[in-house]
C-alpha positions as CSV (number, residue, x, y, z in Angstrom):
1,X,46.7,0.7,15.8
2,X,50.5,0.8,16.4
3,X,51.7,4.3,14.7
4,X,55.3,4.0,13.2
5,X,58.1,5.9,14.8
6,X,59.7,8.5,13.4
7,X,62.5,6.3,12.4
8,X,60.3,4.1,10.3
9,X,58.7,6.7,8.9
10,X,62.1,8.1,7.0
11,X,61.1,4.7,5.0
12,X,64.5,3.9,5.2
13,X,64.4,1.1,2.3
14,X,67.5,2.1,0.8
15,X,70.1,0.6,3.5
16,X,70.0,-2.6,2.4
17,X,70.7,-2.2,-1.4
18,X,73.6,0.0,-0.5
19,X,75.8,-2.5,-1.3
20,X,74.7,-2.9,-4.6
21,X,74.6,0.4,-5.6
22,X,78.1,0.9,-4.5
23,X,79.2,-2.2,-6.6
24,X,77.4,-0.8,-9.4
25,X,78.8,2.8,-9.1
26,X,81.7,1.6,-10.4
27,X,80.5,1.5,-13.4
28,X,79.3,5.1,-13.8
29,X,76.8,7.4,-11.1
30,X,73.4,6.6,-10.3
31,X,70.8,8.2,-11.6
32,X,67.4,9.1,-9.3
33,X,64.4,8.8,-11.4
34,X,61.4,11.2,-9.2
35,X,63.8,12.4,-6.5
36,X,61.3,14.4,-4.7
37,X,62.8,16.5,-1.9
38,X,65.4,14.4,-2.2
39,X,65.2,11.9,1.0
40,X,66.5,9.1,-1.0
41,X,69.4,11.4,-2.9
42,X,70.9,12.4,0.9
43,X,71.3,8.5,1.4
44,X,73.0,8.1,-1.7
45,X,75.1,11.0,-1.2
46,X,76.1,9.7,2.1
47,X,77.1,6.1,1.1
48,X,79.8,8.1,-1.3
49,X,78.2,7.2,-4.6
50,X,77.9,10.2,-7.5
51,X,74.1,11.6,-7.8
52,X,72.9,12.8,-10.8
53,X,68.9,13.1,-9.8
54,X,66.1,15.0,-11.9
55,X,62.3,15.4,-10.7
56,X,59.1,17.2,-12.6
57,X,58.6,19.4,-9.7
58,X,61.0,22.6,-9.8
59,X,60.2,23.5,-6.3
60,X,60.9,19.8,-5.6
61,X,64.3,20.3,-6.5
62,X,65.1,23.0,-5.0
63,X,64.6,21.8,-1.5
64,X,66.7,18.6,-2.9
65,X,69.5,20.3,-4.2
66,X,69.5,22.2,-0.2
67,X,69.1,18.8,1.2
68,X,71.6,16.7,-0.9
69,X,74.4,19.7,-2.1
70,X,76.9,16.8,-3.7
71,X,74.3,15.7,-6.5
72,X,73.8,16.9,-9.7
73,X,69.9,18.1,-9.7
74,X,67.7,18.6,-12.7
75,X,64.1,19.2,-13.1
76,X,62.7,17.1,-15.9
77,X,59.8,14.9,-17.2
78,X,60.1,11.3,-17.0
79,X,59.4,11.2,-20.6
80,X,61.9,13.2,-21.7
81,X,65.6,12.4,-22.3
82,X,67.5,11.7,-19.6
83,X,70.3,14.6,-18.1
84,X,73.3,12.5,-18.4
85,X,75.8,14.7,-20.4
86,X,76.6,11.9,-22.5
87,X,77.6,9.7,-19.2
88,X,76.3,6.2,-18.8
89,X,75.0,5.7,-15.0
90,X,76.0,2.7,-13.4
91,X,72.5,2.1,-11.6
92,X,68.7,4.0,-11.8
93,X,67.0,4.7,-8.7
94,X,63.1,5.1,-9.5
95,X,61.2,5.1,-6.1
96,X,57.7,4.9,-6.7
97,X,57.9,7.7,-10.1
98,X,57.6,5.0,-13.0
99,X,53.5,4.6,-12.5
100,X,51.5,7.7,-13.4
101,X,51.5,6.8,-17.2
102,X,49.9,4.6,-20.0
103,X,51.0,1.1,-20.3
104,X,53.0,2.1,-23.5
105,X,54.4,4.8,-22.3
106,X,55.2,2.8,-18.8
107,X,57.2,0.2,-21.2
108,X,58.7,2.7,-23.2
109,X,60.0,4.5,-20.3
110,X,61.8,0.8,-18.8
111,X,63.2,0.2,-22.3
112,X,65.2,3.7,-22.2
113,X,66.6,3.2,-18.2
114,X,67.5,-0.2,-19.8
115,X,69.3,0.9,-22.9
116,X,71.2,3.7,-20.5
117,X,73.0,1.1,-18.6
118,X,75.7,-0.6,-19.5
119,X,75.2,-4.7,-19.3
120,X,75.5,-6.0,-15.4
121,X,73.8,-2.0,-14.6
122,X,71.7,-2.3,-11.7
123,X,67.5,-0.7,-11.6
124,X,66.3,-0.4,-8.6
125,X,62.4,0.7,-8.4
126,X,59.3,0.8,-6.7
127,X,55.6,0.8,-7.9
128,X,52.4,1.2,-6.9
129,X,50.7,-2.4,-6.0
130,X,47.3,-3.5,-6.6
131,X,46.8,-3.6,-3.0
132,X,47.5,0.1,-2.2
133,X,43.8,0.8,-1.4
134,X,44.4,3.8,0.5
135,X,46.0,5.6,-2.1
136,X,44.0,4.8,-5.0
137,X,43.7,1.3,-5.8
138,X,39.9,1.4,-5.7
139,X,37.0,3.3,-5.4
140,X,38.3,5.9,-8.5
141,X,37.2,5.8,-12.3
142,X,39.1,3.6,-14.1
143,X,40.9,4.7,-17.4
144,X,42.5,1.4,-18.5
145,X,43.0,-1.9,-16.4
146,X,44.6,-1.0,-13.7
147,X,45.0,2.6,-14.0
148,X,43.0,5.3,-12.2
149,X,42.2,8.6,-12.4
150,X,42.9,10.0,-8.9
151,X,42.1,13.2,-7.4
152,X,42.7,14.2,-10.7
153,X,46.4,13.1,-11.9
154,X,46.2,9.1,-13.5
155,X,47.8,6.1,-11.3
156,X,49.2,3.0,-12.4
157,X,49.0,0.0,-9.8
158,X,50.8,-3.1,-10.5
159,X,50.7,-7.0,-10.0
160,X,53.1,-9.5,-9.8
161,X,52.5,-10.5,-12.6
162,X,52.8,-6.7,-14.3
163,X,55.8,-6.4,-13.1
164,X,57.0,-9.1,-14.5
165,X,56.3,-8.4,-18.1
166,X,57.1,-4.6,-17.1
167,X,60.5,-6.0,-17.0
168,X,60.1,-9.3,-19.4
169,X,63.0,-8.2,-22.0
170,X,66.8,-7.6,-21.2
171,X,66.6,-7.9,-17.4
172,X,67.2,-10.7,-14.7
173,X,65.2,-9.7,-11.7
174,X,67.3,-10.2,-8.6
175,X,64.3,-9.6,-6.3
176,X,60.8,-9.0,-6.7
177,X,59.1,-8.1,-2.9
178,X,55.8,-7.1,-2.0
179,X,55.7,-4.2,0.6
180,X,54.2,-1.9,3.2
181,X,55.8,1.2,3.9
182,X,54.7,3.3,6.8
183,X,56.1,6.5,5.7
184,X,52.7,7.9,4.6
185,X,49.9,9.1,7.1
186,X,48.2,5.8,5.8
187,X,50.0,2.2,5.1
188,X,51.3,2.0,1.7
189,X,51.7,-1.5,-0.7
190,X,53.8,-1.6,-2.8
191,X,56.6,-3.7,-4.9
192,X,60.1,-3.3,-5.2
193,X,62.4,-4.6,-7.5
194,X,66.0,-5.0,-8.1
195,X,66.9,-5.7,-11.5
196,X,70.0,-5.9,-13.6
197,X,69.9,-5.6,-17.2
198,X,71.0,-9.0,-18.7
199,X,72.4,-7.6,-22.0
């Protein structure tokens, strides 16, 4: 088995939507849904856009805030409001952070990063997909359909055709891809979407 190199392992999926976050930063900062350690904030930080990025994980956002100094860094549930200060992002960065929740919840949560952008704001996300067997797709207990307890914390894996009516109301999908990412130890699937809302 052919083991990615260190290069491809960065996951570097962002480069080619630079373009459209710049176009959409014009509109307002982007805001980074689950920034982690902040991998994907240093990239955005670099291609001159404003950051504002939040994450559940304090410690999480510590080592983000070292690694990306220029953004704005808050740690924060998901769930609860947005840190935007009363400013209106022009585009949401959500990489793989939008799928540990019930199906309401899930749609709640896409109906409030819609209503934050303006019309013509850009989403740009990735999620779990129903493929993504080494990290949880099968062989864990089911909650709901699709949706798995694993190792303890609850997954939500998507279809096409999830994703879809994830984002049936308000947006035009600009692209809708099925991928693997080899920045894990293991292969991951999953989908990522571009989106802009449409009203």
């Amino acid at each position: 088995m052919n083991r990615p190199d260190q290069s491809e392992s960065r996951d570097p999926w962002l480069a080619r939507w630079l373009p459209l976050l710049r176009e959409a930063g014009r509109l307002g900062p982007v805001l980074e849904i689950g920034c982690g350690e902040g991998e994907d904030s240093a990239e955005l930080l670099d291609a001159g856009l404003e950051l504002i990025a939040f994450d559940l994980s304090a410690d999480s956002i510590a080592a983000a805030a070292r690694r990306a100094p220029g953004g704005k860094f808050h740690c924060r549930d998901v769930r609860q409001p947005f840190p935007l200060d009363g400013v209106r992002p022009g585009a949401v960065v959500a990489s793989l952070s939008l799928h540990y929740f019930p199906w309401d919840e899930t749609v709640e949560i896409a109906e409030r990063i819609r209503q934050c952008l303006p019309p013509g704001g850009k989403l740009l996300c990735r999620l779990n997909a129903a493929d993504d067997h080494h990290y949880g797709a099968s062989g864990h207990p089911e909650i709901a359909p699709d949706y798995y307890l694993v190792d303890g914390a609850p997954k939500r894996f998507f279809n096409e055709r999830a994703v879809r009516e994830l984002f049936a109301g308000g947006w035009r999908i600009l692209s809708l891809e099925h991928h693997v990412s080899g920045k894990y130890a293991l292969p991951k699937a999953l989908w990522e979407a571009a989106l802009e809302r449409s009203d």
